[in-house]
C-alpha positions as CSV (number, residue, x, y, z in Angstrom):
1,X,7.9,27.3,3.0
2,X,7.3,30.3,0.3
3,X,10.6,32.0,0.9
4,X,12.2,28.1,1.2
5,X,10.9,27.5,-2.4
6,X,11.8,30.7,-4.1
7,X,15.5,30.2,-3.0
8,X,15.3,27.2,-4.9
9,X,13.5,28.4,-7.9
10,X,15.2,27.3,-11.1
11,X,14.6,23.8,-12.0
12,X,16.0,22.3,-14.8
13,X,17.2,18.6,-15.7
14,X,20.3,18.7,-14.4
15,X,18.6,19.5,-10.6
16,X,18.0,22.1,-8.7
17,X,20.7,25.0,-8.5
18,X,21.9,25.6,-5.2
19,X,19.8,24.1,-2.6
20,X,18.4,20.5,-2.2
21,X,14.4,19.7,-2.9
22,X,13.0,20.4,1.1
23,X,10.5,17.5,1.9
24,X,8.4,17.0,4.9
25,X,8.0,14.3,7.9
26,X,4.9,12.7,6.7
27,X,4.4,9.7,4.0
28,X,4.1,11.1,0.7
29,X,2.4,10.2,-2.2
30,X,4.4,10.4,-5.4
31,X,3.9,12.5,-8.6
32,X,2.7,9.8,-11.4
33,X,4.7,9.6,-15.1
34,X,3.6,11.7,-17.1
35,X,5.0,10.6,-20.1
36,X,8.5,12.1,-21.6
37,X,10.1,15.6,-20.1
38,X,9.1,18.4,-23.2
39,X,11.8,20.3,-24.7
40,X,9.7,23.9,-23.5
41,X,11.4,26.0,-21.1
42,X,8.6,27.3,-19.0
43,X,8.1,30.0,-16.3
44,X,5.4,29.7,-13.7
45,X,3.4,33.0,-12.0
46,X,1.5,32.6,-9.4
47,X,-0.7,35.4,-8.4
48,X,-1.3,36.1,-4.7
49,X,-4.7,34.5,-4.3
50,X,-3.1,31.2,-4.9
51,X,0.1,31.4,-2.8
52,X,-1.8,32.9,0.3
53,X,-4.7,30.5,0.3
54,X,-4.9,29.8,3.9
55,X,-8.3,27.7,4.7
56,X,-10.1,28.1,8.3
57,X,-11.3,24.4,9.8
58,X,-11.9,23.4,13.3
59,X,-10.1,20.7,15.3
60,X,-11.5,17.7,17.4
61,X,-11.9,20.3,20.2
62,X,-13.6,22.8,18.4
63,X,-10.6,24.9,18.6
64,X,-10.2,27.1,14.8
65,X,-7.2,26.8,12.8
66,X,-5.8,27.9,9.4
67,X,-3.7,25.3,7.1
68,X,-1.8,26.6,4.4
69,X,-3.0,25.0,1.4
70,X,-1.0,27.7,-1.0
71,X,2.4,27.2,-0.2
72,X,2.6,23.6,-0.2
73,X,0.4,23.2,-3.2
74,X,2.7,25.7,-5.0
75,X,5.8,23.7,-4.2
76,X,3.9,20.6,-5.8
77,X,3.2,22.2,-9.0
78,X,6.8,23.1,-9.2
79,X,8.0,20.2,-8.7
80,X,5.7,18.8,-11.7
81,X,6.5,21.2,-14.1
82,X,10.3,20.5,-13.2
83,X,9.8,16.8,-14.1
84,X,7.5,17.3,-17.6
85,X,10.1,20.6,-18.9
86,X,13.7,21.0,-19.7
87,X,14.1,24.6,-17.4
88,X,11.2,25.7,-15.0
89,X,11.8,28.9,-13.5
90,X,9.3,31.2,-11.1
91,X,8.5,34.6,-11.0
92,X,10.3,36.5,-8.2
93,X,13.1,33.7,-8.1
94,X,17.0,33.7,-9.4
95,X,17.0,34.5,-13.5
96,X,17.0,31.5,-15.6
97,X,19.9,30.9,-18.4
98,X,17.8,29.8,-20.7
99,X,15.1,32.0,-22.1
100,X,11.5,30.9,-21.1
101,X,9.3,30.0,-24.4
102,X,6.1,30.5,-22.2
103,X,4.7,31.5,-19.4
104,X,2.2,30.0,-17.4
105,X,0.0,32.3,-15.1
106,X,-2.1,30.2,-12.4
107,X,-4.9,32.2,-10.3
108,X,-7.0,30.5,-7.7
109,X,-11.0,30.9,-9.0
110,X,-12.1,28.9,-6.4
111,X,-11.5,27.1,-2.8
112,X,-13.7,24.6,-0.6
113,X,-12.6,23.0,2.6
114,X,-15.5,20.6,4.3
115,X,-15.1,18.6,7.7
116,X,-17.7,16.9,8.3
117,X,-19.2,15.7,11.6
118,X,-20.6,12.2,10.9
119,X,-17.1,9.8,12.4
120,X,-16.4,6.9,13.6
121,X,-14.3,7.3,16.7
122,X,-11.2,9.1,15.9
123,X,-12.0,9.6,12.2
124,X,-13.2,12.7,10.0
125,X,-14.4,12.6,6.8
126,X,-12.8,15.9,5.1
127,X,-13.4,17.4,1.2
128,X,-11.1,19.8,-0.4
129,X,-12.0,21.6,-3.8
130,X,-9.7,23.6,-5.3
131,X,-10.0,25.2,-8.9
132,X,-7.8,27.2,-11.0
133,X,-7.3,29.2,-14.0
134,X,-4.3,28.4,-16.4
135,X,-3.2,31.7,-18.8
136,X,-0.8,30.5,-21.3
137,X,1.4,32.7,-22.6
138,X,4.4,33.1,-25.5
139,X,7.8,34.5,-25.2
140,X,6.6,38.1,-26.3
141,X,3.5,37.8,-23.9
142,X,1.1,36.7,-26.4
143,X,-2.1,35.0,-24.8
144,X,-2.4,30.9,-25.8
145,X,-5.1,30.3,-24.0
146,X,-6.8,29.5,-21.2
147,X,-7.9,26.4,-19.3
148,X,-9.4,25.5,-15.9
149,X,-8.2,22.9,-13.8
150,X,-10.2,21.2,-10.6
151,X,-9.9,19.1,-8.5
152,X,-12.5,17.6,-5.5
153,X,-10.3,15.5,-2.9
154,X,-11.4,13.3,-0.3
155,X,-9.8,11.8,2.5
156,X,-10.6,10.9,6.0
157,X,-8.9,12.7,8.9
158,X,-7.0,10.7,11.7
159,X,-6.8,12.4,15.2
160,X,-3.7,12.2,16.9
161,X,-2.9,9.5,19.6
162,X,-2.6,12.0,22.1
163,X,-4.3,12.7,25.8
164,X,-7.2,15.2,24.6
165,X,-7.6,14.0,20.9
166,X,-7.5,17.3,19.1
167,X,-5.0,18.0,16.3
168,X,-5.2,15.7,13.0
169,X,-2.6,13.6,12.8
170,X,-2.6,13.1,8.9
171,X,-4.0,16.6,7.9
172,X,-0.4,17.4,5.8
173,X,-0.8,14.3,4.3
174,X,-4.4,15.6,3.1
175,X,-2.9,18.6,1.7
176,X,0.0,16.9,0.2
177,X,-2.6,14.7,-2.1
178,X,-4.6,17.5,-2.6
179,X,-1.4,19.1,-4.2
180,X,-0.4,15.6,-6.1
181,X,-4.0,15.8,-7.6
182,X,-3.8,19.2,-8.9
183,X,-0.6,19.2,-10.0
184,X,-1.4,15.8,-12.2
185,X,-4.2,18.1,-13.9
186,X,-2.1,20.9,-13.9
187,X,0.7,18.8,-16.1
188,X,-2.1,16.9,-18.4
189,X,-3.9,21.0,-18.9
190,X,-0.2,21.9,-19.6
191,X,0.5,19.4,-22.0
192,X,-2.3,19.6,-23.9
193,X,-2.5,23.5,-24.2
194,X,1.3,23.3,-25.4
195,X,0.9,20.6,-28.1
196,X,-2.6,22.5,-29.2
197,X,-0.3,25.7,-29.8
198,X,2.8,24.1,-31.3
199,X,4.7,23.0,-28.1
200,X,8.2,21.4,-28.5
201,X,8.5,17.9,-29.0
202,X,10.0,15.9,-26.2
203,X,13.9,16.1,-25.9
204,X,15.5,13.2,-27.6
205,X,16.4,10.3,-25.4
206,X,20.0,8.7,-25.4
207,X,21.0,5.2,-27.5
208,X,19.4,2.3,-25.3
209,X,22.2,0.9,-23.1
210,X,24.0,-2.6,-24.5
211,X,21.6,-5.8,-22.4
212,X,23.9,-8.2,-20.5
213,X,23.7,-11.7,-20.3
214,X,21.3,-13.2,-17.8
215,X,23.1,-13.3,-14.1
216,X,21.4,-14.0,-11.2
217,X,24.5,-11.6,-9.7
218,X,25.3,-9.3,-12.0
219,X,28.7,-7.3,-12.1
220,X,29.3,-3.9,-12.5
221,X,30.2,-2.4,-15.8
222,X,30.8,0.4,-17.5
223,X,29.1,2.1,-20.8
224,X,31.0,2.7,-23.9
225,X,32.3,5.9,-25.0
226,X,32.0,7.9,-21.5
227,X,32.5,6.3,-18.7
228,X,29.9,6.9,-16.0
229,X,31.1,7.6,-12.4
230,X,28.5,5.3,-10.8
231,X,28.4,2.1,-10.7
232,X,26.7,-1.1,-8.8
233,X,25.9,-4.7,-8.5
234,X,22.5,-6.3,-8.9
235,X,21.7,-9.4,-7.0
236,X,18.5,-11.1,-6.3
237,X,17.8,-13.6,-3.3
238,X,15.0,-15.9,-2.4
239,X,13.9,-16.4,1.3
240,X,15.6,-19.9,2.0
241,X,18.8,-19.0,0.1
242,X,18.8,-21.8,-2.7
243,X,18.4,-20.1,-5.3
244,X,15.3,-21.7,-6.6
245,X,12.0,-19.3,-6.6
246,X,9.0,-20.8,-5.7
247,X,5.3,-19.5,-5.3
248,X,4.8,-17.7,-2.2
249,X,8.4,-17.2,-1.3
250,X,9.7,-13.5,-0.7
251,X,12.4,-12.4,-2.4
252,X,14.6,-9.8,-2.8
253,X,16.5,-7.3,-5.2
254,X,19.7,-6.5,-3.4
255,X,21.6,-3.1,-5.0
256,X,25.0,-1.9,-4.1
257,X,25.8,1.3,-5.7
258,X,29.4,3.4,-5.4
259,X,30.3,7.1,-6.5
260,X,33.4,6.3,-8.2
261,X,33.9,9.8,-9.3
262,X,35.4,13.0,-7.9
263,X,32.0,15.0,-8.4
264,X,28.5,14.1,-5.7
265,X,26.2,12.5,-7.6
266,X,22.4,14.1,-7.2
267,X,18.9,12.2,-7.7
268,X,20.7,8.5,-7.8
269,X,17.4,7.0,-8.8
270,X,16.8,2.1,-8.8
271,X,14.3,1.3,-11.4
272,X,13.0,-2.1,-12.0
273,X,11.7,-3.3,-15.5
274,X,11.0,-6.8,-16.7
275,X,8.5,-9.6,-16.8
276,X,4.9,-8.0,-15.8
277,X,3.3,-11.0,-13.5
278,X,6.9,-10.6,-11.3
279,X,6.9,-7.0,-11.4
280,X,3.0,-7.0,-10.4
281,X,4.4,-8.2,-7.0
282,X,6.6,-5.2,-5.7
283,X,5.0,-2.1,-3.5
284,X,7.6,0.1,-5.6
285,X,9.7,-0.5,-8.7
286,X,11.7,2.8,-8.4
287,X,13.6,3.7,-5.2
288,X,15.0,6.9,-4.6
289,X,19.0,6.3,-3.4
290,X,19.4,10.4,-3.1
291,X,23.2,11.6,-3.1
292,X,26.2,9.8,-3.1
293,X,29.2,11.6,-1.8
294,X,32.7,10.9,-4.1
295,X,33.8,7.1,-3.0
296,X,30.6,7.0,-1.3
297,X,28.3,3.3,-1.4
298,X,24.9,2.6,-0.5
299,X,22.9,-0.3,-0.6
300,X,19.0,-0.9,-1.3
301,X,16.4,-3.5,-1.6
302,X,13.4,-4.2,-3.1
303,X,10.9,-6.9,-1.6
304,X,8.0,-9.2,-2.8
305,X,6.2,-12.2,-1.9
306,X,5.7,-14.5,-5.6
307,X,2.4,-15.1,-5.7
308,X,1.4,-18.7,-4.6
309,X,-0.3,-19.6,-8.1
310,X,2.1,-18.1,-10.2
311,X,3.0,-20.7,-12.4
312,X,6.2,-22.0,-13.5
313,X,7.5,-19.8,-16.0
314,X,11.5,-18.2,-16.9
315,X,11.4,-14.2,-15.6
316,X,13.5,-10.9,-15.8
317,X,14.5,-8.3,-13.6
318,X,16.3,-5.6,-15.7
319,X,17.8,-2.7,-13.3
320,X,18.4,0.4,-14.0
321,X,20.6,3.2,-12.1
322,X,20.3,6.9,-12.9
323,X,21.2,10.1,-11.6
324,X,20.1,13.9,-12.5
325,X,23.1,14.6,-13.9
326,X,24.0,14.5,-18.0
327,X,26.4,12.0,-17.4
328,X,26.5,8.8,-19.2
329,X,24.9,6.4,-17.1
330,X,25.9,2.9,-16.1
331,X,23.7,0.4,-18.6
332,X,21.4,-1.9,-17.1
333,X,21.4,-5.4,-15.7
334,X,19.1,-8.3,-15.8
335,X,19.0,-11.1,-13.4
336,X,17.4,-14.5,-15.0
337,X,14.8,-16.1,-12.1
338,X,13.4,-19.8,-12.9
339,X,10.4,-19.7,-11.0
340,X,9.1,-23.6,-10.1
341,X,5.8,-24.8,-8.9
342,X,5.5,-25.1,-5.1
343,X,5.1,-29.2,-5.6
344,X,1.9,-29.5,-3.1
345,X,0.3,-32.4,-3.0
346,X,-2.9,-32.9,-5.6
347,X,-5.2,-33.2,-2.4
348,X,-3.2,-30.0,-1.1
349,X,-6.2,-26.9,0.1
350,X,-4.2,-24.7,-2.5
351,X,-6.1,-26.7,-5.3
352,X,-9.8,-24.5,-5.2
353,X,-12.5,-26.6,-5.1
354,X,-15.3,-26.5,-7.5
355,X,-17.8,-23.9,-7.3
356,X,-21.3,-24.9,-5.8
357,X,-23.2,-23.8,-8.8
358,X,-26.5,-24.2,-7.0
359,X,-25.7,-21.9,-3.7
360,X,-25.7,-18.2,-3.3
361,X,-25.2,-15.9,-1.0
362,X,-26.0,-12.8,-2.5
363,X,-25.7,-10.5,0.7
364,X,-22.9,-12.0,2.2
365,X,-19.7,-10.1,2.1
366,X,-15.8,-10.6,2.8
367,X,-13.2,-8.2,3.2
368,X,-9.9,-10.4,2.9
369,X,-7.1,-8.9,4.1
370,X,-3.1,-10.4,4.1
371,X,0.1,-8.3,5.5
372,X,3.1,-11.0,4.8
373,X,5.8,-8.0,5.3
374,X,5.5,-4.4,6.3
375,X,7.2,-1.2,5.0
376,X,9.0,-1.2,7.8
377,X,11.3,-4.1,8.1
378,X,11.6,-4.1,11.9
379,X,8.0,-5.0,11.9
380,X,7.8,-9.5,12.1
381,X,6.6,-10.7,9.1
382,X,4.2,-13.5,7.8
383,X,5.5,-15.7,5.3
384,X,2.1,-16.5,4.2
385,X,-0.4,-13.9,5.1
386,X,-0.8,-12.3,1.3
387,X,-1.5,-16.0,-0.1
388,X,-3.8,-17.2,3.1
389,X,-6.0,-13.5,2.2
390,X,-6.0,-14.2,-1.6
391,X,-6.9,-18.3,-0.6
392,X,-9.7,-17.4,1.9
393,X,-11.2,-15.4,-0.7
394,X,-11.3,-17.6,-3.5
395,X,-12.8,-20.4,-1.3
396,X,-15.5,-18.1,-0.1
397,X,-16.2,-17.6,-3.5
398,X,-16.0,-21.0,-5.2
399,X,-17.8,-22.7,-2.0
400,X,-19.6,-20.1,0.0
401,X,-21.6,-18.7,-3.0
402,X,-20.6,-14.8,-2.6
403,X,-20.3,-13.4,-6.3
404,X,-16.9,-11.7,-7.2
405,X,-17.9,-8.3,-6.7
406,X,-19.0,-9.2,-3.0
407,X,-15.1,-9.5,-2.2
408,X,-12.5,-7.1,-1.4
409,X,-9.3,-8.5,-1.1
410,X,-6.2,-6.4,0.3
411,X,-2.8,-7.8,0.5
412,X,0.4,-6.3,1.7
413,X,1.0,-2.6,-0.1
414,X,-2.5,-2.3,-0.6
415,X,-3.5,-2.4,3.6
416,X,-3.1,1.1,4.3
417,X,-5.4,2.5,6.9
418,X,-7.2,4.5,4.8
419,X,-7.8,1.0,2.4
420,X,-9.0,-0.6,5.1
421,X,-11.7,2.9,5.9
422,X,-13.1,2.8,2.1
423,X,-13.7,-1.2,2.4
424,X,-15.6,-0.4,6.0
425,X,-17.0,2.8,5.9
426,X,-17.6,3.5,1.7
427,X,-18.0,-0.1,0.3
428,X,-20.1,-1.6,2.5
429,X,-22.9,0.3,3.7
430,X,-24.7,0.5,0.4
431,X,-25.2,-2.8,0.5
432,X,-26.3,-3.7,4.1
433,X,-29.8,-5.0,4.4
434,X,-31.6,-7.1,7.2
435,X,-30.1,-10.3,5.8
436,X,-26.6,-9.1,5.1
437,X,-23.5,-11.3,6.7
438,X,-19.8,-9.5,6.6
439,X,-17.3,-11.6,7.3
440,X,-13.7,-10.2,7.8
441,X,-10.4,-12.1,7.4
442,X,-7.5,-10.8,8.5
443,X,-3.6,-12.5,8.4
444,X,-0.4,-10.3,10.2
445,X,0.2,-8.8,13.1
446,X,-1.8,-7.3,15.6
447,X,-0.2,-5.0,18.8
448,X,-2.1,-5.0,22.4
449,X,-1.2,-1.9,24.6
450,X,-0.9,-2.4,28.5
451,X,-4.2,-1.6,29.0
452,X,-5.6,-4.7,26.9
453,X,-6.5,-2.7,24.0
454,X,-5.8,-4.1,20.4
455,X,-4.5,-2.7,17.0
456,X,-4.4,-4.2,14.2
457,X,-0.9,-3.2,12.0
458,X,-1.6,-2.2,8.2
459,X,1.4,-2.3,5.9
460,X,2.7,0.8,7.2
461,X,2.5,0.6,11.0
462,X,4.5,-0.6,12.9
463,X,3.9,-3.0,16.2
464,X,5.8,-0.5,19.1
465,X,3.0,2.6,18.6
466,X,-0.4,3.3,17.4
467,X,0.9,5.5,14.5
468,X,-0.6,4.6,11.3
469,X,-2.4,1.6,13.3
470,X,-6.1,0.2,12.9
471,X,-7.5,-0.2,16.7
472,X,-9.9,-3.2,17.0
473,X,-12.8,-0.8,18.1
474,X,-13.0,0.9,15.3
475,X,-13.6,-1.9,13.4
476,X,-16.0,-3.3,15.4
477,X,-17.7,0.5,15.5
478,X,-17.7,0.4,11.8
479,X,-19.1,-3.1,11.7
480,X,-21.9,-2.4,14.7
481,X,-22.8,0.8,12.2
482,X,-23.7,-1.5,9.6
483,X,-26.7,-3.3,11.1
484,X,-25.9,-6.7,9.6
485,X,-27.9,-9.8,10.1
486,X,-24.2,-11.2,11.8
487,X,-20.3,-10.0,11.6
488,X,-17.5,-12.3,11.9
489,X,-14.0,-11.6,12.6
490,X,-11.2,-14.0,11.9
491,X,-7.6,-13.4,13.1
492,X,-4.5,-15.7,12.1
493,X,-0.9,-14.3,13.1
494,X,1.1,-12.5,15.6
495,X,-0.2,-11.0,18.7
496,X,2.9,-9.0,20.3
497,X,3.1,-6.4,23.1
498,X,3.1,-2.8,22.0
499,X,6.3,-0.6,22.9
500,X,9.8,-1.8,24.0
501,X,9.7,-5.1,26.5
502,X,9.0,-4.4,30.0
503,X,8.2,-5.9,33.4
504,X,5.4,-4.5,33.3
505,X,2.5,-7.1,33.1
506,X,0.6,-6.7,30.1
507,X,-3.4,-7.0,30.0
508,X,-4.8,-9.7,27.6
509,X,-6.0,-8.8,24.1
510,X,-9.6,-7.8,24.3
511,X,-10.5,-9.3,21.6
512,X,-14.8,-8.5,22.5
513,X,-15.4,-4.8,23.2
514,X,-18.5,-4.0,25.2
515,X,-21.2,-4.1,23.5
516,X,-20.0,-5.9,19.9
517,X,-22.5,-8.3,18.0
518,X,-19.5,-10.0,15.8
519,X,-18.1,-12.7,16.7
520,X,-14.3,-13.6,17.1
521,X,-12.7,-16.7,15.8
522,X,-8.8,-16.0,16.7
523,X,-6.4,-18.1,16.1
524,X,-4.4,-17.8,18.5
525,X,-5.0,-17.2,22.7
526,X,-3.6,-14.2,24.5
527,X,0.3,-12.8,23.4
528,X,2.4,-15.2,20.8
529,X,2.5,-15.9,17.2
530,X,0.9,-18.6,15.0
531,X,2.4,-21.1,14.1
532,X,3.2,-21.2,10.2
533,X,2.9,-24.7,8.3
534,X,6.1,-24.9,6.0
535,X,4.9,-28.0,4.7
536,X,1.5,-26.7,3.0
537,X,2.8,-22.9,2.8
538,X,0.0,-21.7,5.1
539,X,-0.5,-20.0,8.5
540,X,-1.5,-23.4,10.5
541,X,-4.9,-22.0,11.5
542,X,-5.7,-20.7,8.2
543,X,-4.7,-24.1,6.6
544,X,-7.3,-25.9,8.8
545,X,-9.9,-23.2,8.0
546,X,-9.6,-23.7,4.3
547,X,-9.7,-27.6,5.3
548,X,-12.7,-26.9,7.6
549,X,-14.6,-25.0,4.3
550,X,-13.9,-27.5,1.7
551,X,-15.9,-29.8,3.6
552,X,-14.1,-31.5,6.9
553,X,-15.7,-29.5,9.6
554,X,-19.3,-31.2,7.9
555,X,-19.5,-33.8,10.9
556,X,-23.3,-34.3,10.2
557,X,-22.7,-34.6,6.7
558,X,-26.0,-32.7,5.5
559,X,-23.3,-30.7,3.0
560,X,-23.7,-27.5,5.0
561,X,-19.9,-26.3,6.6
562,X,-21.7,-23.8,9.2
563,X,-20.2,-21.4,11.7
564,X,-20.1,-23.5,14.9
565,X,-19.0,-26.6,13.2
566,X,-15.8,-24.5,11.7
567,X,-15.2,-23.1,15.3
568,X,-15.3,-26.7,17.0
569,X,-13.2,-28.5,14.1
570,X,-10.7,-25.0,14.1
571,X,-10.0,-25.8,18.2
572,X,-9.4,-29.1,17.5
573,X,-7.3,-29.5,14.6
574,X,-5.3,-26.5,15.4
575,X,-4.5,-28.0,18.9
576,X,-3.8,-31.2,17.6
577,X,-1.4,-30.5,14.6
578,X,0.5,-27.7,16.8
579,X,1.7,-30.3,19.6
580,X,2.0,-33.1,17.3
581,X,3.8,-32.0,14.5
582,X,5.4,-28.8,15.5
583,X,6.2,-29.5,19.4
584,X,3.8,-26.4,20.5
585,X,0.5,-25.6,21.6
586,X,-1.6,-23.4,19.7
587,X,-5.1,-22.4,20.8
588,X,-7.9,-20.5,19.1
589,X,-10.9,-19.2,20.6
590,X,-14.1,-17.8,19.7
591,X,-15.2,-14.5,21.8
592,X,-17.4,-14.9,22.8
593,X,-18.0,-18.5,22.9
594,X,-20.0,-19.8,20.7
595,X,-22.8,-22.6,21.9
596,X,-24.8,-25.0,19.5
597,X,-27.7,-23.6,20.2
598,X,-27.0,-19.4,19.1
599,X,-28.4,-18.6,16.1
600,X,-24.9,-17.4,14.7
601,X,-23.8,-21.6,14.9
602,X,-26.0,-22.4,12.1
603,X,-24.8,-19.8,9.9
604,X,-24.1,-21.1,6.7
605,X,-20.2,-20.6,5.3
606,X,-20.1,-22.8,2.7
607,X,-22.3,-25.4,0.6
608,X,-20.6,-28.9,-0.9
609,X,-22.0,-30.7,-4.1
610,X,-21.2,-33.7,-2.7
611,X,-20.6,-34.6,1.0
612,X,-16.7,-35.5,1.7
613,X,-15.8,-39.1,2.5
614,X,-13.7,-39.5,5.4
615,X,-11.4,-37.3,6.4
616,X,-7.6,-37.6,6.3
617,X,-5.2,-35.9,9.3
């Protein structure tokens, strides 16, 4: 990657001359805004310690290796620079145009890398410290100063789903954020050392584009004065294509884009802007398009589920297209959205009950966690999933006494693997005692391999392979680990076959692995998908568990909603609304089964002021 880089040295805000950025196969995590690109023209040194840091660890087989942290950190800082100066160039790379007005000489002071052996299955804990001195200097070589930049990243290592279990599957990934950290300090060092010694100000930004009226398609125009060769339409679209945007509905930005120019067009860069609470919702608001080729189009989306509370209010999108070039660009458009209420009934489970002031369950903890759609739009999604997370967590906390900061709720973006690690293996354990309860939620998809053995699919899995996957015993590792009083693991959504469909007779989801102490309540029996309720906007068995807390599932009416009487109303009811209102049979079932007499039956989930009058189908 060194000689890659230095033939692609000079960086300025037009792009990079004469070669294209080189990225790598795994997910990266971008370089954060750091405010407006500074008029300086800057050239970067780095001495030899820093470029040829290699760092010795030892894989899951004991086997020694070397990763080379240098290079790919270098290419990192470069590219930071490149977006926070008008010109970067590097020492030993092609002659810049423009005269560097300071230098910037980075040596490596210090380098840690740490691998530790206390895992869970198929997980290592690794720390990487890496410190380095800045030397600023002027045109004429004239020392600025000096400042010291470190950073301590941590991360957990993922063996690779192969045979013998040995290489890391994430380990670029590790470097790569190592490299995103540094650089961010790198950049803020920068900045501050420049404006200290009289840095230029940033480069003055071009007249704000003319707004358009309020479409929800907008059309393609051009800016005054030059015309831009780029242009696209804007078009929003809600999941039942009329038009009208309702809480917990997904929704989409559609952009079509076109090179209507002789010249490629580099960096073609979607940005979305606008009201905050509708914003909140997307994974991403910028997109990267890349290049369009003369009379070339492309088309992109961004996705997001409207939160089911979100109230009824008048929103914004504003969209903005850009390219690297100092083109004029196209000026934005805004589409107008009218969001309405969802018009559920007043009795409806969306409306939170009242909070049992007089119960508490101080060392009972929920990790709620909701994947409606996945990065990968192959992947089947759950209309309600984010919402039935966000729902089960406020009920929990209004009924079942558990204070707010006994709650982690994940929802869609947010359920990465390594999310669902820190909730498990960093938040937790601290607080485990001989009373402590965990209770885990979790709405989406789950994958079961031929063998029986089940995944459950973060945001950025996918439901064919175990890549980026979370398999079920490692949870129940993590949760065994923990040494609580009683676990409990509830399921609602789709159970599919892992890989491409075959003859090949599939073994059932083994939902109990030898030797767990949590209990299973699982929506749903062997390979299928629960049934969603359009009506009420909820996965069917997570609308009868929020029914079954708020009270119902009390059949002896003492005010206490405990474990077995949930798991005895949740068979029935689930049963019962499936065939009679949707034409289907959906079973859950508690692994292992739970009797009347087991200690974990009387486990209390939630507490009622007053005790529920009949109950209504």
């Amino acid at each position: 990657m060194r000689w890659a880089v230095l033939l692609c040295l000079l960086i300025t805000v037009g792009g990079l001359w004469g070669c294209e950025k080189l990225t790598s196969s795994f997910r990266r995590t971008p370089l954060p805004d750091m405010g407006p690109r500074l008029a300086n023209s800057v050239k970067l040194t780095f001495d030899p310690s820093f470029t040829n840091l290699k760092m010795p660890y030892t894989d899951g087989c004991n086997s020694p290796h070397e990763l080379n942290v240098g290079e790919e950190v270098e290419s990192i800082m470069i590219d930071a620079a490149a977006q926070n100066f008008t010109a970067v160039t590097v020492t030993g790379g092609i002659a810049a145009p423009i005269q560097p007005d300071t230098e910037i000489l980075v040596t490596l002071q210090r380098s840690v890398l740490k691998l530790w052996a206390d895992n869970v299955y198929d997980r290592v804990p690794a720390d990487m410290t890496l410190e380095t001195l800045l030397t600023f200097k002027d045109a004429a070589g004239k020392d600025l100063g000096h400042q010291t930049v470190s950073i301590a990243h941590n991360q957990r290592l993922i063996l690779e789903p192969t045979q013998r279990r040995c290489d890391y599957g994430n380990i670029g990934e590790f470097v790569h954020d190592a490299g995103i950290a540094l650089s961010t300090q790198f950049i803020r060092a920068a900045r501050t050392q420049l404006a200290a010694t009289g840095g230029l100000p940033p480069a003055p930004a071009a007249a704000s584009p003319t707004k358009l009226t309020p479409p929800i398609v907008s059309q393609p125009t051009q800016a005054q004065g030059t015309p831009s060769a780029l242009s696209f339409k804007a078009t929003v679209l809600d999941e039942n294509s009329n038009l009208v945007f309702e809480g917990g509905e997904r929704i989409r930005v559609r952009i079509d884009l076109v090179n209507g120019g002789e010249q490629e067009l580099q960096g073609v860069t979607a940005t979305l802007t606008g009201t905050a609470s509708l914003l909140a919702q997307f994974p991403t608001t910028t997109l990267a398009v890349g290049r369009l080729q003369p009379s070339q189009s492309r088309s992109i989306e961004f996705a997001a589920t409207l939160p089911q509370a979100l109230q009824q209010q008048k929103a914004e999108i504003h969209v903005t297209i850009s390219d690297s070039g100092t083109r004029t660009q196209p000026p934005p458009q805004t589409l107008a959205l009218s969001i309405q209420s969802t018009g559920v009934n007043a009795d409806d489970v969306d409306h939170i009950p009242a909070v049992a002031t007089e119960f508490r369950q101080p060392h009972t903890y929920l990790i709620s966690i909701g994947v409606g759609s996945y990065r990968d739009q192959q992947v089947p999604s759950r209309k309600f999933a984010s919402v039935d997370a966000e729902m089960v967590s406020n009920y929990f906390q209004s009924l079942g006494g558990l204070p707010a900061s006994n709650v982690r709720l994940l929802q869609d973006w947010k359920v990465l693997r390594p999310d669902i690690d820190e909730a498990l293996l960093d938040w937790l354990p601290p607080h485990m005692n001989k009373d402590a309860v965990v209770i885990v939620y979790f709405a989406g998809l789950a994958s079961v391999s031929s063998t029986g053995e089940t995944f459950l699919v973060p945001y950025d899995g996918t439901a064919t392979t175990t890549s980026h996957t979370y398999p079920l015993k490692n949870l129940e590792a993590a949760l065994s680990r923990l040494k609580a009083k009683q676990t409990v693991f509830l399921f609602d959504g789709i159970v599919s076959r892992m890989g491409p469909e075959s003859r090949t007779k599939t073994a059932p989801p083994q939902w109990n692995p030898t030797g767990s102490s949590t209990l299973h309540v699982i929506g749903i029996s062997g390979l299928g998908q629960g049934l969603e309720d359009d009506q009420h906007r909820h996965g069917l068995f997570t609308y009868y568990l929020l029914r079954a807390l708020r009270g119902e599932a009390d059949t002896n009416r003492d005010g206490d909603v405990t474990l077995g009487e949930t798991v005895t109303y949740l068979s029935q009811k689930v049963r019962w609304a499936s065939k009679t209102h949707m034409n289907q049979e959906q079973r859950p079932l508690a692994v292992p089964a739970i009797r009347p007499t087991d200690p974990s039956a009387a486990l209390i989930l939630t507490k009622l002021a007053a005790i529920l009058g009949t109950e209504a189908h």
